[in-house]
C-alpha positions as CSV (number, residue, x, y, z in Angstrom):
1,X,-22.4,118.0,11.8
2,X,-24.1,120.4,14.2
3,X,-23.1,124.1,14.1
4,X,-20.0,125.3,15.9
5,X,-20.5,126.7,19.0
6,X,-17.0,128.9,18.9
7,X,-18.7,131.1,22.3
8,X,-19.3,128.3,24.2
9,X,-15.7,126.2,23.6
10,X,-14.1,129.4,24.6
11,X,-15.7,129.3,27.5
12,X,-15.1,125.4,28.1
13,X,-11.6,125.9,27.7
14,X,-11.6,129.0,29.9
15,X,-13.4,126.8,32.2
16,X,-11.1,123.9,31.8
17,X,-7.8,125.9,32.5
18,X,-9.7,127.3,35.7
19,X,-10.3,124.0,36.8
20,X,-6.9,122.7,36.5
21,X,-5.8,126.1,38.6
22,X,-8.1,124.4,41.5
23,X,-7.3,121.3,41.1
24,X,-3.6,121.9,41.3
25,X,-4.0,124.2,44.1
26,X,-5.8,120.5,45.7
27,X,-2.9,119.2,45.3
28,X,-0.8,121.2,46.9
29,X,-3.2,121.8,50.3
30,X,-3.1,118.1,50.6
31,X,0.2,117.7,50.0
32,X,0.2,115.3,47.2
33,X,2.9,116.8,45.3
34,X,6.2,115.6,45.5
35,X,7.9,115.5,41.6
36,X,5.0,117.6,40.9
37,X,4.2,115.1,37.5
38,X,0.3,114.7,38.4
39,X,0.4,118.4,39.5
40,X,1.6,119.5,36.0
41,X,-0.2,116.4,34.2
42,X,-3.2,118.2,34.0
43,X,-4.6,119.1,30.2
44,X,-8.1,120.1,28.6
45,X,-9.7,118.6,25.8
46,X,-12.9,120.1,23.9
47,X,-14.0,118.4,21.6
48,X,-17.7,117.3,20.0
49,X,-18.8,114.1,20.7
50,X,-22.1,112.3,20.1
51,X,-23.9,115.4,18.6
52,X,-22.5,117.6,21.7
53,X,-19.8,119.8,22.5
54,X,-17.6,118.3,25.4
55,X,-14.7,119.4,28.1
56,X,-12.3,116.7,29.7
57,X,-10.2,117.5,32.2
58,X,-7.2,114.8,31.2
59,X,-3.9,114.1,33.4
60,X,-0.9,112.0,31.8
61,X,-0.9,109.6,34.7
62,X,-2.5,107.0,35.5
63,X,-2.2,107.0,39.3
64,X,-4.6,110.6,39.6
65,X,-7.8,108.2,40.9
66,X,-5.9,106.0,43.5
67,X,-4.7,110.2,44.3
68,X,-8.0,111.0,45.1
69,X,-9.4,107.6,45.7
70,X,-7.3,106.1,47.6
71,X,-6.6,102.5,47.8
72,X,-6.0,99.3,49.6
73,X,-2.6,99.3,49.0
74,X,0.1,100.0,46.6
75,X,3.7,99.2,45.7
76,X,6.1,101.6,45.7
77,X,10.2,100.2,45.7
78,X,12.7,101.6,48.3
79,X,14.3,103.5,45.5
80,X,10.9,105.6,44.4
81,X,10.2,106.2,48.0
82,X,13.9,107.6,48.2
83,X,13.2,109.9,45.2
84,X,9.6,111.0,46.9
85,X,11.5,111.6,50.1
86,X,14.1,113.6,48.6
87,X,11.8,115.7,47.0
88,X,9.7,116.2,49.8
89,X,12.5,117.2,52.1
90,X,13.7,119.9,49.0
91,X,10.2,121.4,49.4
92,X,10.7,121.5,53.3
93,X,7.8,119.4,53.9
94,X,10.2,116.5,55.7
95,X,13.2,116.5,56.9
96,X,15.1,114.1,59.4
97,X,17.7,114.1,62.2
98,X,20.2,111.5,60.7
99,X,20.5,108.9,57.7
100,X,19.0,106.1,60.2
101,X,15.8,108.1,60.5
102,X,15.5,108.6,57.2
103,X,15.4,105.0,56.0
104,X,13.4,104.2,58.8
105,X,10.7,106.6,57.5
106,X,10.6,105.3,53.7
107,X,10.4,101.8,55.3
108,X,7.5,102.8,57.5
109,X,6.2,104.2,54.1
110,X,6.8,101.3,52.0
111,X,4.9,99.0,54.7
112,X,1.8,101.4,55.1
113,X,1.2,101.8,51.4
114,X,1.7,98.3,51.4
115,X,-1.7,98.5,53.9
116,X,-3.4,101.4,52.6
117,X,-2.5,104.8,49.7
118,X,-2.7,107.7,51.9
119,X,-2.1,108.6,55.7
120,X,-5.4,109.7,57.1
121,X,-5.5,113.3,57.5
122,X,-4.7,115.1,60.4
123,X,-2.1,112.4,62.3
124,X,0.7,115.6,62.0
125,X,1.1,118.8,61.8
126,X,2.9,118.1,58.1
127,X,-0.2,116.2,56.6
128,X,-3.1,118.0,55.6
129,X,-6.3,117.3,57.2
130,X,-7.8,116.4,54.5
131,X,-6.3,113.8,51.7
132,X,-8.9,112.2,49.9
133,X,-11.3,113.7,46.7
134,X,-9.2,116.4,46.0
135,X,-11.3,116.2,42.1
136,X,-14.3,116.9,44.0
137,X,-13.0,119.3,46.0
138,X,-11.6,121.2,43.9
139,X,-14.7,120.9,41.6
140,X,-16.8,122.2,44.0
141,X,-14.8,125.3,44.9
142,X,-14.4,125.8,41.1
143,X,-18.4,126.3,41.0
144,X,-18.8,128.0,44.3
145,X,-16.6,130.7,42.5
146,X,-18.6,131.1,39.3
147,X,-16.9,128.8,36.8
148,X,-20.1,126.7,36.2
149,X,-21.9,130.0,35.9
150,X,-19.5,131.3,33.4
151,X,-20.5,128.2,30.9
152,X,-23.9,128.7,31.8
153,X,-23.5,132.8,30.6
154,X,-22.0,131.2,27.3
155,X,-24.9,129.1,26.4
156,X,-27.0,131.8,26.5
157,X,-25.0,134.0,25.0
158,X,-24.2,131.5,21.7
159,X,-28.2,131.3,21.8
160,X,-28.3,134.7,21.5
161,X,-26.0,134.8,18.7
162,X,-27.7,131.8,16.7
163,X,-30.7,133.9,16.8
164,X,-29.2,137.0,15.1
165,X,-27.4,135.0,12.2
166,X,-30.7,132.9,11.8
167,X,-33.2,134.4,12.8
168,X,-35.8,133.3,15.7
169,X,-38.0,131.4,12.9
170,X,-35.4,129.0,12.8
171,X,-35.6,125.3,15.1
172,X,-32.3,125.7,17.6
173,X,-31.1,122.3,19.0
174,X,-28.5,122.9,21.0
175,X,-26.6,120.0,22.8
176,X,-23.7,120.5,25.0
């Protein structure tokens, strides 16, 4: 087995926790939370694999890609559409002028997921404007603030430290 790298998994799990922050924080601008399961689903994994060191950035459910992918439709029952409802009008995000309106909504739901996951962003003031990629985004605002840098720093600071326990005679490989 190839030498721990203790620096550098810090940092990936540093990294990993950071990235969840973002990607939750996706989430909630695109309003995609309602029981808040994927929000909270979120869990990192380093581990080596294949002669490297490796993050994963896991989630407990299934549904996270057709989340950020979207899809051509899904099926959702009255009764889970009730349950998102509710907690959507808890959070203050919906809320309705009498019991007809309300099951007129979750039908209106239930037919357009039917059609298509996801509104398009933008058609009111309580959907966010933007409601697809929210991994990428929140990846990409995760790097714009320095958290790719940070495991960059680490690499070259485990380097740094191979070479004072070894020695710079000594072959490096390292493989992350």
């Amino acid at each position: 087995m190839a030498e721990k790298l203790p620096i550098v998994e810090e940092a990936l799990r540093r990294a990993g926790g950071l990235y969840i922050e973002y990607l939750q924080d996706e989430l909630d601008f695109q309003k995609h939370v309602a029981s808040g399961n994927l929000k909270n689903g979120f869990y990192v994994r380093v581990h080596y694999a294949g002669g490297g060191l490796r993050m994963d950035i896991m989630n407990r459910y299934s549904y996270m890609n057709i989340v950020n992918d979207g899809a051509s439709g899904v099926t959702a029952s009255y009764s889970e559409l009730d349950a998102w409802t509710s907690q959507k009008e808890a959070r203050g995000e919906l809320s309705f002028s009498s019991a007809s309106r309300r099951r007129y909504f979750i039908n209106s739901v239930k037919e357009e997921l039917e059609i298509r996951y996801l509104t398009i962003g933008g058609e009111s003031k309580r959907i966010s404007p933007r409601r697809y990629f929210f991994i990428e985004t929140a990846y990409e605002t995760a790097n714009a603030q320095g958290v790719q840098k940070d495991i960059e720093n680490s690499v070259s600071r485990e380097i740094d430290a191979i070479l004072n326990k070894y020695g710079s005679f000594k072959a490096i490989q390292l493989t992350i």
